[in-house]
Structures are given as structure tokens and as C-alpha cells.
N, C-alpha and C positions, 0 to 999 in steps of 0.2 A: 407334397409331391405332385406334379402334374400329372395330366391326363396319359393312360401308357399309350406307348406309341404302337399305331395299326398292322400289320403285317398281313398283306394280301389283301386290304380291308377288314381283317379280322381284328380285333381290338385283343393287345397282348398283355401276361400279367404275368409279372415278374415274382416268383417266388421267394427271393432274396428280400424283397421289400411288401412282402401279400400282406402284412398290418397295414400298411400304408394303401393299402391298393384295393383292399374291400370296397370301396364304394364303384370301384372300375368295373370289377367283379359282379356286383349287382347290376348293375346297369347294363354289360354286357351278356348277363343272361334272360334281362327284361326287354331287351331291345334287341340284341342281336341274335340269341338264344346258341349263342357258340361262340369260342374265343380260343385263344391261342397261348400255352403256359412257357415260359422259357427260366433253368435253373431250378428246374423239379429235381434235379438227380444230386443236386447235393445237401437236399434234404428229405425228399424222398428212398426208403429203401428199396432196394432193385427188386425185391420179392412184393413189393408193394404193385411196383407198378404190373408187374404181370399179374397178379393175383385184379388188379384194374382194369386190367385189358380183357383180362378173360371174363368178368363180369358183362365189361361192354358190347362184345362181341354175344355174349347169352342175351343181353337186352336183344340186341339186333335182328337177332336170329328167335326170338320172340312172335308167334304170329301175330298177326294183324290185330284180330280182338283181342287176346292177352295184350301185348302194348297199346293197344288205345284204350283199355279199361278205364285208367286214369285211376282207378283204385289203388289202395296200400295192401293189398293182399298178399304177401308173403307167400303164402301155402303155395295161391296160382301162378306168381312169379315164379316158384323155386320149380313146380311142377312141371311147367312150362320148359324152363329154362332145362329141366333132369329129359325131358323129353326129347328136346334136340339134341342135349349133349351125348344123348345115346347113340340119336339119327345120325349123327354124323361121325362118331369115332368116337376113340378113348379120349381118356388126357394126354396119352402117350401120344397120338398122334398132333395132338395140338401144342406140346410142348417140343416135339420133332419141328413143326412149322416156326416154332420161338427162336430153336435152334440155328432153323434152317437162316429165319430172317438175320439173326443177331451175325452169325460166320460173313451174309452177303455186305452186313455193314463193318464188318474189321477189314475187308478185302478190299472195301471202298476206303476205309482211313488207312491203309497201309497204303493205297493208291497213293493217296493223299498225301501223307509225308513221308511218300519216297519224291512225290512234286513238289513239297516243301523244301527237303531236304539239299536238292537239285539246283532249287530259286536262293537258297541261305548263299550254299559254294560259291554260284553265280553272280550273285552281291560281293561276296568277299572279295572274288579276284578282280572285280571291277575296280570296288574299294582301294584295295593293293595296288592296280594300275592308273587310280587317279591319284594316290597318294605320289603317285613316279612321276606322275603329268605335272601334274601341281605344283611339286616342288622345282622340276625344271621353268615351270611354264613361270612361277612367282619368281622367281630369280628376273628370267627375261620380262615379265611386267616390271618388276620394281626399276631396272633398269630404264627401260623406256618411259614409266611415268616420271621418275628423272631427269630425264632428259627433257622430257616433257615440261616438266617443271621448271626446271634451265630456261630451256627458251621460254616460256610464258614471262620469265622474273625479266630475263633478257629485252624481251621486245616491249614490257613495261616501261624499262629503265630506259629504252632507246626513245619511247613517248616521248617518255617526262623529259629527257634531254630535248628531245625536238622542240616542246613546250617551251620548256623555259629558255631554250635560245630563240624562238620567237619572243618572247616577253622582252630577253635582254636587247634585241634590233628593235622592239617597241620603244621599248625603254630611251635605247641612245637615240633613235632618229626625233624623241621629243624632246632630249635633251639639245638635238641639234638646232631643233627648233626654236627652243625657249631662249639659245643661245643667241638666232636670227632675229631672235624678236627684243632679248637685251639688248642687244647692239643697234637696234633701230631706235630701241626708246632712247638709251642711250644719246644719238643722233639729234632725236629730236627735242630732249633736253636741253641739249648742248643750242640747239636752234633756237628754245623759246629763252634762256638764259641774254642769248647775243641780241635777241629781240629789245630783252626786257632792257638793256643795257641800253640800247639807243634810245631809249624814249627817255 
């Protein structure tokens, strides 16, 4: 499989295909140290991904020297992390904000395909009105390329007649000729004949 395609500059990786796509995966966290996942959700479970976010967001919210430890310290990670989760509220209130986000995004896809739904109708009746176009309009082409075709056959056949009756005025005014020119040799046979006779 080729290289995934970038998004934003981010370099993207397809979860439909993430066997294939390991080595994009490496390189995009060695090099760009962020990337961009698309088709997580039909193999990721949805408690997954929140149970994800809510780690990432305790990374975040992480002080300064706890995340630049660079150590594997579990203890100080979770301690850390149990400290702001305090600082800041419950889980209720952060599963209130889950809440909050996920409702602003059904409101935005019901936008959506009720604009969908809108642009389908709008295709259809066009559809419907070119199928009425069409069929009048094909009648009136077929006619006129017809015609069309008529005369093109038409003004071919009047060539070729023009042609060949120049050929046949070719034709006769050599025959008229050759006819000038029998009758001359003719003439002058008859001359050298009466010639030869006198001598």
C-alpha cells in the first residue's frame, strides 16, 4: 500500500488498513511526532475512545515536571493525574462536557442532512426535468441531424455529379479531338498514297 495520504500536513492512517500501514505509523511518530487516524470507530469501541480521551486530557493537564519526567512511573503519573482530576471536578462534570460536546455534534449532522436531504430532492427534480428536456429536445436533434445528414449525402451526390460531368465534357471534347486528328491523318494518307502513285 502506498504512503497515507497527509491531511493538513499531518500524515493520516487508516485503521481499516493499520497492518498495512505500521511502517507510516512509525515514521509518523519519529518524524512528525503526531498524525491523524480516520475509521477508528468501526473498530474502536465508543467507551474506548472516551475512556482515550480522558487519559489524554489527564496527560495534558499533567504539570510541567511530571510530563517531562520522561520516566515510566505509574505511581507519579496516576498521582498526578488523581490530583488534577480532583482540581478540576468530578467525572460528572467531565462526562457533562462528553455530553455536552457529542449533542453540539448531532445538531451539526442533523444540519447536515437536512442539507443533504434538500441537495438529493433538488437533483431529483432537475433529473425529472431533464429527462422532459431530453426527450423533447432528442426528438428535435434526431430530426435536424437528419436533415443534416440529407443534405451532407445531398450536396456529396451533387459533387460527384458535377465531377463526373466534367470528366464526361473531358472525355467528349478528346474524343472530338482525336476525331480532328483522324480525319487529318486520314487526309494526309490519302496524300502520301496519290503521292506514291505518281512516282
Amino acid at each position: 500500500m502506498a504512503d497515507a495520504p497527509a491531511s493538513n500536513g499531518f500524515p493520516v492512517i487508516d485503521m481499516l488498513y493499520f497492518s498495512s500501514q505500521l511502517p507510516e505509523l512509525i515514521k509518523a511518530c519519529e518524524e512528525n511526532g503526531c498524525f491523524r487516524i480516520v475509521n477508528f470507530d468501526s473498530i474502536l469501541p465508543v467507551s474506548l475512545l472516551y475512556e482515550m480521551k480522558a487519559v489524554v486530557t489527564e496527560l495534558f493537564e499533567l504539570p510541567d515536571q511530571t510530563a517531562q519526567c520522561g520516566c515510566d512511573c505509574r505511581q507519579c503519573v496516576q498521582k498526578a493525574g488523581r490530583n488534577q482530576l480532583y482540581s478540576r471536578g468530578s467525572q460528572k462534570q467531565y462526562l457533562e462536557e462528553i455530553i455536552n460536546e457529542r449533542d453540539k455534534l448531532r445538531a451539526s449532522c442533523d444540519e447536515n442532512d437536512s442539507a443533504l436531504q434538500a441537495t438529493i430532492l433538488e437533483k431529483q427534480s432537475i433529473e425529472v426535468r431533464l429527462a422532459k428536456v431530453s426527450s423533447q429536445g432528442l426528438e428535435n436533434n434526431m430530426r435536424k441531424e437528419l436533415t443534416e445528414a440529407n443534405n451532407q449525402v445531398l450536396h456529396k451526390t451533387q459533387d460527384e455529379l458535377k465531377a463526373r460531368s466534367a470528366e464526361f465534357h473531358a472525355v467528349e471534347e478528346s474524343k472530338g479531338n482525336l476525331q480532328v486528328r483522324k480525319h487529318l491523318f486520314k487526309k494526309e494518307l490519302q496524300g502520301l498514297k496519290g503521292r506514291m502513285l505518281m512516282r
